[in-house]
C-alpha positions as CSV (number, residue, x, y, z in Angstrom):
1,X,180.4,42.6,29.3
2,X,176.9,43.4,28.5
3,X,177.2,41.4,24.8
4,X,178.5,38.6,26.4
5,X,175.8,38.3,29.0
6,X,173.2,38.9,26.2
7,X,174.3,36.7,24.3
8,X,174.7,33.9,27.2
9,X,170.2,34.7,28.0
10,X,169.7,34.1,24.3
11,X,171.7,30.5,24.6
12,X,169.8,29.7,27.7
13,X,166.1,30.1,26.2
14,X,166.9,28.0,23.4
15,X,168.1,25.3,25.2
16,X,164.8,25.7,27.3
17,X,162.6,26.1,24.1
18,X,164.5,22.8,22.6
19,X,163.8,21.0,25.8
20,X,159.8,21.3,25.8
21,X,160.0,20.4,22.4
22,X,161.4,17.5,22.7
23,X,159.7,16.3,25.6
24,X,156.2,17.2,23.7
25,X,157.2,14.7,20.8
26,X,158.9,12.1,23.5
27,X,155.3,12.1,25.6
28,X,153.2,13.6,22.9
29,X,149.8,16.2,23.9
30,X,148.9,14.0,27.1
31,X,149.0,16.2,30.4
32,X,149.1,19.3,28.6
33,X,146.0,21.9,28.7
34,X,145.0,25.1,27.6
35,X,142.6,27.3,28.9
36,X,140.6,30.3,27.2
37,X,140.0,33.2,29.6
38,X,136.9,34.1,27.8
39,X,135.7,38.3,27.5
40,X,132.0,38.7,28.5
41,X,129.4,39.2,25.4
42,X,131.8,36.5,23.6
43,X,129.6,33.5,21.8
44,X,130.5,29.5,22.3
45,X,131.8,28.2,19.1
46,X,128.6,26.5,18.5
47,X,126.4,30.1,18.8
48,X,129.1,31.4,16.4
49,X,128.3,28.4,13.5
50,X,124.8,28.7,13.9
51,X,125.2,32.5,13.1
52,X,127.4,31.8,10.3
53,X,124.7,29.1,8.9
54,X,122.0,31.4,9.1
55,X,123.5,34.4,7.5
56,X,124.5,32.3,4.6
57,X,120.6,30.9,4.3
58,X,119.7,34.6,4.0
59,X,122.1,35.5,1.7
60,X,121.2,32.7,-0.5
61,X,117.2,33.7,-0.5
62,X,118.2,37.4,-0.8
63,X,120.3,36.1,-4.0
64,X,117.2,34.5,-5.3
65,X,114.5,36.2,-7.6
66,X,111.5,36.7,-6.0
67,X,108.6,35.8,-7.9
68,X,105.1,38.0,-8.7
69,X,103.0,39.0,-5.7
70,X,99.7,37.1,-6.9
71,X,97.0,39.4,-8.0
72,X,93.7,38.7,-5.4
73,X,90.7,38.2,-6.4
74,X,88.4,40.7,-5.5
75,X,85.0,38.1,-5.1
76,X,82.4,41.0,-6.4
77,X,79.2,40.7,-9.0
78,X,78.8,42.4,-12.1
79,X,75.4,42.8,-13.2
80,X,73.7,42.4,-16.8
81,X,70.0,43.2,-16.3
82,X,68.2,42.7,-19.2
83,X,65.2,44.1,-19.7
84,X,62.8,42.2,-22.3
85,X,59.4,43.9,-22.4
86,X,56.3,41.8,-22.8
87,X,57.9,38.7,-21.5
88,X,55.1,36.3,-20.9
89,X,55.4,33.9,-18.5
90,X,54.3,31.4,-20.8
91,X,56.8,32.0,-23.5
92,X,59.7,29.6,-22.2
93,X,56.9,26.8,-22.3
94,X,55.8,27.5,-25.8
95,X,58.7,28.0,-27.3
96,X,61.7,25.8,-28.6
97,X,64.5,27.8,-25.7
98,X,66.8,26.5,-24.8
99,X,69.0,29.0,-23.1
100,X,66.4,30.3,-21.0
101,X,65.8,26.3,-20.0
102,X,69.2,26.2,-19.4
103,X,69.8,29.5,-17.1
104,X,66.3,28.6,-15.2
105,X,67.6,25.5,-14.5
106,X,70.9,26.8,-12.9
107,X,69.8,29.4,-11.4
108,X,66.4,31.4,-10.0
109,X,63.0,32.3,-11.9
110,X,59.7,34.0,-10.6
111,X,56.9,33.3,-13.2
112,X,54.7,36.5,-11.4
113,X,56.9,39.2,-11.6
114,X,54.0,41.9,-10.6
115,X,53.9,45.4,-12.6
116,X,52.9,48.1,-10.4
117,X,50.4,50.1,-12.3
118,X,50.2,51.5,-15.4
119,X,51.9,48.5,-17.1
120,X,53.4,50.6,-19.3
121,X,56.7,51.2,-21.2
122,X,57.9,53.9,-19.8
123,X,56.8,54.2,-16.1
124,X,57.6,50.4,-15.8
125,X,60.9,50.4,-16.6
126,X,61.0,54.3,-14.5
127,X,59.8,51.9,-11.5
128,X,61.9,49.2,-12.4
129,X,65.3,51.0,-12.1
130,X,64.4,53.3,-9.2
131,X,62.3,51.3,-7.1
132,X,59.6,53.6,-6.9
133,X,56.4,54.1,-8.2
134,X,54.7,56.5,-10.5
135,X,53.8,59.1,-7.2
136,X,57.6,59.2,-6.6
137,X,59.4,59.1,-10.0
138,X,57.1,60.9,-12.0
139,X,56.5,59.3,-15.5
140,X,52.6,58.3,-15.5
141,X,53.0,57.0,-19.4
142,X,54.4,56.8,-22.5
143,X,53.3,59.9,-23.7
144,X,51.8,62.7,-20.7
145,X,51.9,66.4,-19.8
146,X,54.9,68.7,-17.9
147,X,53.7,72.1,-17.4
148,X,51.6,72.2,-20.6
149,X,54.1,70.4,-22.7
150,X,53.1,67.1,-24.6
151,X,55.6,64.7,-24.2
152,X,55.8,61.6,-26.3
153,X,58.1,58.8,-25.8
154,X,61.0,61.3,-24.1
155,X,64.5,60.3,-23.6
156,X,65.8,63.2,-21.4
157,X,67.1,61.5,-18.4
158,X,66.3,64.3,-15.8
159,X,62.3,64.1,-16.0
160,X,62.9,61.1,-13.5
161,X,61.8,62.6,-10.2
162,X,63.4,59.6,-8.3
163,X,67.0,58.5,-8.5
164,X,68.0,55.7,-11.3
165,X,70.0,53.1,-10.4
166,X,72.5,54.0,-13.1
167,X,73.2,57.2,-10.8
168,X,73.0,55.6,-7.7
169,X,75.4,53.1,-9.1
170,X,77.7,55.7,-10.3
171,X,77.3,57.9,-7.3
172,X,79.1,54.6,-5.1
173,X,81.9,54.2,-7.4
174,X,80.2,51.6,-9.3
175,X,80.5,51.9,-13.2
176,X,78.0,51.4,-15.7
177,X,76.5,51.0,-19.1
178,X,73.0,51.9,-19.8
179,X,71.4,51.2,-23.5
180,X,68.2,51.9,-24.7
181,X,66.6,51.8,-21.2
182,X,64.1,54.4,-21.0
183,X,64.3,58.0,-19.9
184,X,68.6,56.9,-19.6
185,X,69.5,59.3,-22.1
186,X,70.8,62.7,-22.3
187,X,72.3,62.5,-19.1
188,X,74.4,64.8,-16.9
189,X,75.8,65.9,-13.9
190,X,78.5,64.0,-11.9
191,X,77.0,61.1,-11.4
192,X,76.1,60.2,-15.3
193,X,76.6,56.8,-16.1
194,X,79.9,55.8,-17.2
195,X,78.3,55.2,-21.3
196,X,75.1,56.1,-22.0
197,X,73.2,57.2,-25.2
198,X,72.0,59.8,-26.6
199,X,68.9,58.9,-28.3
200,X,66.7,56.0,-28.7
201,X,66.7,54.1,-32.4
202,X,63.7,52.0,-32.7
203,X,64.7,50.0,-35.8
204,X,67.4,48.3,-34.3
205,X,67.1,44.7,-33.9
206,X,68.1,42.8,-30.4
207,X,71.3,41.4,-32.4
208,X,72.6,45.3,-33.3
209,X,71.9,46.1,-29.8
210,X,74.2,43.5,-28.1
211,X,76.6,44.0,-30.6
212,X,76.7,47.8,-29.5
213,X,77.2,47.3,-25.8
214,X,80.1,44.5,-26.3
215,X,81.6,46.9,-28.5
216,X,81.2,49.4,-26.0
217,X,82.4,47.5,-23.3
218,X,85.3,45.8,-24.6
219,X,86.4,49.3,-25.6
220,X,86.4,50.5,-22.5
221,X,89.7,50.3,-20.7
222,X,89.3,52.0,-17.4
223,X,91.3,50.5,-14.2
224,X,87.7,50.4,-12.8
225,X,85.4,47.9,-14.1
226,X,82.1,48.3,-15.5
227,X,79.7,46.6,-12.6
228,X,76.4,47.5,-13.9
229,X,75.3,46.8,-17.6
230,X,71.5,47.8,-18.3
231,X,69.6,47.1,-22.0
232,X,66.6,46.9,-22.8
233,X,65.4,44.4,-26.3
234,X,62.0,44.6,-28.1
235,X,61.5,41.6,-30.6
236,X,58.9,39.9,-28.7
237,X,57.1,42.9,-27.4
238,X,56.9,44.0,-30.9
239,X,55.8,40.9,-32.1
240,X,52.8,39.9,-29.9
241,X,51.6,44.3,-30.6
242,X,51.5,43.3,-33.7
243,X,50.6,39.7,-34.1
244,X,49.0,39.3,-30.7
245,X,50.5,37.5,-27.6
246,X,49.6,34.1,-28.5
247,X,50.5,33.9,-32.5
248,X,53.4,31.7,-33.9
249,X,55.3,35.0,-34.9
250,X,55.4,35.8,-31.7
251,X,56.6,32.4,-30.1
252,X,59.1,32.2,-32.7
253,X,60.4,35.9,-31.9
254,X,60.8,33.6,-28.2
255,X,62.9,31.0,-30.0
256,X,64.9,33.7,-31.9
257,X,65.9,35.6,-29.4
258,X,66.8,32.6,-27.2
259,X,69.4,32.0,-29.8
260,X,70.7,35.4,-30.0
261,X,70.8,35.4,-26.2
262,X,72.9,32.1,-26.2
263,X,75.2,33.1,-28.5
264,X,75.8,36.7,-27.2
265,X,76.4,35.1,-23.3
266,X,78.9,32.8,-25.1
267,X,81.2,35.6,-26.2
268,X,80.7,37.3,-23.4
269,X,82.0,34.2,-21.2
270,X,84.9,34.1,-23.7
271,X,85.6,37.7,-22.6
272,X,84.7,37.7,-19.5
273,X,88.7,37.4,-17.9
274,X,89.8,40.3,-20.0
275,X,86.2,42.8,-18.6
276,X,86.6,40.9,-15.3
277,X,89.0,40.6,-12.3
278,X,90.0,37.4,-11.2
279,X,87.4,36.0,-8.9
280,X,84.4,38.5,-10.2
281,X,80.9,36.6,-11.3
282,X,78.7,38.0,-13.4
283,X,75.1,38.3,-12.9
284,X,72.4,38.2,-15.2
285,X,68.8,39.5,-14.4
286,X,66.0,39.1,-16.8
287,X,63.0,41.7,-15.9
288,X,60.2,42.5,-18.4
289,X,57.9,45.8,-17.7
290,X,54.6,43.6,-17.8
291,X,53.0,40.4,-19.4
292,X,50.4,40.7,-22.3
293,X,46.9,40.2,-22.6
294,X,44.6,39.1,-25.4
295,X,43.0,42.1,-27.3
296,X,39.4,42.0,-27.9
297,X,39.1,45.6,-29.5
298,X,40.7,48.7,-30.0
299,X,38.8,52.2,-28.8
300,X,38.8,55.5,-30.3
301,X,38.1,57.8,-27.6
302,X,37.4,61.1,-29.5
303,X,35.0,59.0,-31.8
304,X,33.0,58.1,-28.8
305,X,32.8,61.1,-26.9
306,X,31.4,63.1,-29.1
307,X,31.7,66.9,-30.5
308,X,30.5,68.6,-27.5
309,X,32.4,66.9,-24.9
310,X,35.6,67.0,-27.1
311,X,34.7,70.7,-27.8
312,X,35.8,70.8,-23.9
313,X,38.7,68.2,-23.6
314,X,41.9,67.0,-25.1
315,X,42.8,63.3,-25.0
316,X,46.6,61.7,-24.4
317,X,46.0,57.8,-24.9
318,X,48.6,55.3,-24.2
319,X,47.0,52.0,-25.4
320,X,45.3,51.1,-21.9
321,X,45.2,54.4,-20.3
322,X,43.7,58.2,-21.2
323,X,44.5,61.3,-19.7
324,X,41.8,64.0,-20.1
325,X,42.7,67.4,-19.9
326,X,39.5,69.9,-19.7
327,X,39.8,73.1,-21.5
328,X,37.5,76.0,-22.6
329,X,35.3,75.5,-19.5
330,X,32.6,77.7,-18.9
331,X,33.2,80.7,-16.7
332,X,30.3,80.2,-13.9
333,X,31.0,77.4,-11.6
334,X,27.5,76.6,-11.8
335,X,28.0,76.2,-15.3
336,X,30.9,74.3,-14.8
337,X,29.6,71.7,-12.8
338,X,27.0,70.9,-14.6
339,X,29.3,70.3,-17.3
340,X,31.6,67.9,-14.8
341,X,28.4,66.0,-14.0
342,X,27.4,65.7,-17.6
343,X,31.0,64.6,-18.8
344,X,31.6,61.9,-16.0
345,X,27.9,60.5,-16.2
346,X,28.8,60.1,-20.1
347,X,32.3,58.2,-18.7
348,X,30.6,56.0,-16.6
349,X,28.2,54.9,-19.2
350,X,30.9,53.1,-21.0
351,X,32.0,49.5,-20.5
352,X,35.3,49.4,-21.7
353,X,36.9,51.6,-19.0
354,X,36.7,52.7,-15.8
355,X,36.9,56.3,-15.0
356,X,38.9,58.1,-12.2
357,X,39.0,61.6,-11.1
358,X,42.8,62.3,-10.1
359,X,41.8,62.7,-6.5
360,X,39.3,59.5,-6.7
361,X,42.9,57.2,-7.9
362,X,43.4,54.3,-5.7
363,X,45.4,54.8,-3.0
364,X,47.1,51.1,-3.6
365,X,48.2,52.9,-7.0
366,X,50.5,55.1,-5.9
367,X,49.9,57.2,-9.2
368,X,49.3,60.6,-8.6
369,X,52.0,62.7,-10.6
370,X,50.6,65.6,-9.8
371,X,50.6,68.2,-12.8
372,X,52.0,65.0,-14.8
373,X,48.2,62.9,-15.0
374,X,45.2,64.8,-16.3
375,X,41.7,65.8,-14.7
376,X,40.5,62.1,-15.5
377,X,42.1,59.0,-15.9
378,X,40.6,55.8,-17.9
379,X,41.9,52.9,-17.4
380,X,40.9,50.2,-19.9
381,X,39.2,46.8,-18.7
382,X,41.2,43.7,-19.7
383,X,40.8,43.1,-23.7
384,X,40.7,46.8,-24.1
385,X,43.3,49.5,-26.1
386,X,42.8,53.2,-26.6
387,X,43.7,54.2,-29.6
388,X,43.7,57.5,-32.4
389,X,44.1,56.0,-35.3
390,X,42.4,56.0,-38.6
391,X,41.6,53.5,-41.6
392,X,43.0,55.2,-45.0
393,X,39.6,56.2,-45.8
394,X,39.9,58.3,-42.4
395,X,37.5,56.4,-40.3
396,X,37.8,55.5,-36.6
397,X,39.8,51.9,-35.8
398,X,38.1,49.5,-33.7
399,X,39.5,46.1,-34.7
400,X,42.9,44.9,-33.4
401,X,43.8,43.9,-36.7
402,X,42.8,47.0,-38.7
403,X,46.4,48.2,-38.4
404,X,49.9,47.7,-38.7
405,X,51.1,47.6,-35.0
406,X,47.4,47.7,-34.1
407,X,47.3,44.7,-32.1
408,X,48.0,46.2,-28.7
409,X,48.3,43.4,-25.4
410,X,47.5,45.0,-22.5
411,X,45.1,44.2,-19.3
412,X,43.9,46.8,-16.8
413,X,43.9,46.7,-13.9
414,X,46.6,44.3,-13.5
415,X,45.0,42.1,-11.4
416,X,42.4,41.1,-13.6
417,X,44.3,39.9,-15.8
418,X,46.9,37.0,-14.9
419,X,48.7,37.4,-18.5
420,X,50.3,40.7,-17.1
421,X,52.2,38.7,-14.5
422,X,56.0,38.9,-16.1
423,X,58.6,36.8,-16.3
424,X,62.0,36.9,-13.9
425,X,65.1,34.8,-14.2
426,X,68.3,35.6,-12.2
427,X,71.6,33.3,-13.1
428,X,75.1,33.9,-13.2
429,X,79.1,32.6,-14.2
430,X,81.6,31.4,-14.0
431,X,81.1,31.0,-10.0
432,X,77.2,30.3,-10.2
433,X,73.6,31.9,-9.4
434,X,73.1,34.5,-7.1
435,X,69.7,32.4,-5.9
436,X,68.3,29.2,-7.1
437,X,64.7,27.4,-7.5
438,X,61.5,29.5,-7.8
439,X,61.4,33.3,-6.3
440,X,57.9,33.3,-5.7
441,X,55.7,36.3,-6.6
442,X,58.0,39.5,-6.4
443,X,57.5,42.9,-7.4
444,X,59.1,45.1,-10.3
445,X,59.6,47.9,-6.6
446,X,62.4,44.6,-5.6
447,X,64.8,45.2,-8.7
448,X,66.3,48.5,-7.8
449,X,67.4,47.0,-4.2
450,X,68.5,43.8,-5.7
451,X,70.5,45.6,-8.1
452,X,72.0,47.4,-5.3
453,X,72.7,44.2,-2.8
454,X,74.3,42.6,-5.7
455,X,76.3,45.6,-6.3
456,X,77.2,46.0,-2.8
457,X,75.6,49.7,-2.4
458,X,73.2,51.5,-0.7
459,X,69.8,51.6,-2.4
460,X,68.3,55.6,-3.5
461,X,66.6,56.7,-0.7
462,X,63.0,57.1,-2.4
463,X,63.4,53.0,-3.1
464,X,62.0,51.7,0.2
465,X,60.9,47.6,-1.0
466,X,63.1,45.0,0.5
467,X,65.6,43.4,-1.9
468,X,64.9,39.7,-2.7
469,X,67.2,36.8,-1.1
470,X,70.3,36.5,-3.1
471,X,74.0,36.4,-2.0
């Protein structure tokens, strides 16, 4: 019974199934409907292919290499400052230049770059790279006293009383190169310079020089790039010593190193993208420790003196300047000041100096060193060099051209003399001159905080001029 009525339900929806279908095809898809009954937090179909679309898009970058984060460019300076002693600032004029026409033109020059005082070798260029004078940084000449000790010419770096810019470079993660700069070698401590040397090699010409800081630079492969290079050249110094400022050998020591100048600065430009980062300009400052003046005659202190006064003194001469140290004084202070009266009166007798006790110095000077000066200072009038040296038959040499490197060029005090005025030239690639047109007068106390501004550090504390106008 229950088969049969199975199997009679099973008949009955097929008929009904067959009927709907055949009334579908008879009156086709007109009148019928369906709804969705939609879930909450379900999306409409066109939410749904605008997810689809975008997924795919992603997937398809995602697939896609991605190519090489660019490399920014860090925008900073890297300064060359070249020192070129005796620089004139009537060398560019004379002489057939034209490099220096060419980086005056594109960038900044001062023709009176003003020396402090003495316009010397070595205390220039000490006041040159730490912005202080003699007072401060201790180095009153080329050759003085340090606690009894003659010193001549010295290369240790620590007799510098004021900080260097190579240290205060070094000391703000800047990195530098220092050649043949004075009182830069020996150094130590942890704020040395990144190369430095350790003696100075006079016979060197400017080419050898350059050729040893490129070599020394393009060597160097540290992730941190040198930012400060410092050198020092001497052909046309040496020249107008010997020659005089105003012979041909020395203009054409001008023209000479022009060219070796040119073509150095041409390499380096070739370089520059492989000791550079991409965006970095390169700087180039041209300082000179003074100008030079004709020579009129050459004075042998000790010859002039006498035995009895050099019975009681010794004598340090460096060309324009002597120190005089008294010694075997008489006991009595009666005694000894009639001896003081005696010597200075004999002193002030003489025309080709000017005599100074050290606590008479000019106060505009900023030169007392302390134990580093002696008991008197003379400072030569314009025209006038102090010298020791003999003739081979032993006499006393007065003429400028008695000698080999006789011909000294020096004026004292500076402002008598206009030929002591320097010459400054600022310029820089591939993205241009720090500064443009003519600086104005500017002094050698202004390098150290340039240096720094164009570093982008903090000057040494004991440099206190302002830095000149460049970006």
């Amino acid at each position: 019974m229950f088969k049969s009525l199975g199997s009679s339900l099973i008949t009955l929806f097929i008929v009904l199934l067959s009927s709907i279908l055949l009334m579908f095809i008879w009156s086709g898809s007109d009148g019928i409907t369906f709804q969705r009954n939609g879930l909450e937090g379900d999306r409409t179909l066109a939410e749904f292919t605008d997810l689809q679309r975008k997924k795919s898009m992603a997937k398809e970058v995602k697939d896609e290499p991605m190519p090489d984060k660019p490399v920014e460019a860090s925008n900073v300076n890297t300064v060359f400052w070249l020192s070129i002693p005796g620089f004139r600032t009537d060398y560019v004029k004379k002489a057939d230049s034209p490099f220096f026409d060419k980086i005056i033109g594109e960038g900044a020059e001062s023709k009176k770059l003003k020396p402090m005082f003495p316009c010397l070798t070595y205390p220039s260029h000490a006041t040159l790279a730490t912005g202080a004078p003699v007072e401060k940084h201790g180095i009153p000449a080329n050759t003085f006293r340090k606690d009894g000790e003659t010193l001549k010419d010295p290369t240790d770096a620590s007799l510098l009383l004021a900080e260097p810019i190579w240290v205060t470079a070094t000391r703000q993660g800047k990195r530098t190169i220092v050649h043949d700069w004075p009182l830069s070698q020996n150094q130590s401590g942890e704020n040395s310079a990144a190369h430095f040397l350790t003696d100075y090699d006079a016979k060197l010409t400017d080419q050898q020089r350059l050729d040893k800081i490129m070599e020394v630079w393009t060597a160097d492969k540290d992730e941190k790039k040198i930012r400060l290079v410092m050198a020092r050249l001497n052909s046309i110094n040496d020249a107008g010593h010997q020659f005089g400022p105003r012979a041909e050998e020395t203009i054409t020591a001008v023209t000479k190193l022009d060219k070796t100048l040119e073509t150095f600065f041409g390499q380096l430009q070739e370089k520059w993208k492989t000791l550079s980062n991409p965006g970095d300009n390169l700087v180039l400052l041209i300082t000179t420790d003074h100008g030079m003046a004709e020579l009129q005659k050459n004075i042998n202190l000790p010859a002039l003196m006498g035995e009895i006064m050099n019975k009681r003194a010794d004598y340090l001469v460096n060309e324009a300047i002597a120190h005089i140290y008294f010694k075997d004084l008489p006991e009595s202070d009666a005694a000894k000041n009639k001896f003081f009266a005696a010597f200075d009166l004999d002193l002030k007798s003489k025309i080709f100096w000017r005599s100074y006790k050290k606590e008479d110095l000019p106060a505009e000077w900023k030169f007392n060193a302390a134990d580093r000066i002696g008991d008197r200072i003379l400072v030569a009038k314009s025209g006038f060099a102090f010298t020791e040296a003999k003739s081979e038959d032993g006499e006393p040499v007065f003429e400028p051209s008695a000698g080999p490197n006789l011909f000294g060029s020096w004026g004292y005090p500076v402002e008598d003399s206009s030929r002591m005025n320097g010459q400054s030239i600022l310029w820089g690639f591939p993205n241009g001159s720090p500064a443009t047109g003519d600086l104005g007068t500017i002094s050698s106390l202004q390098m150290h905080p340039t240096v720094c501004k164009l570093l982008g550090i903090d000057p040494a504390k004991t440099a206190t001029a302002e830095a000149l106008s460049v970006k």
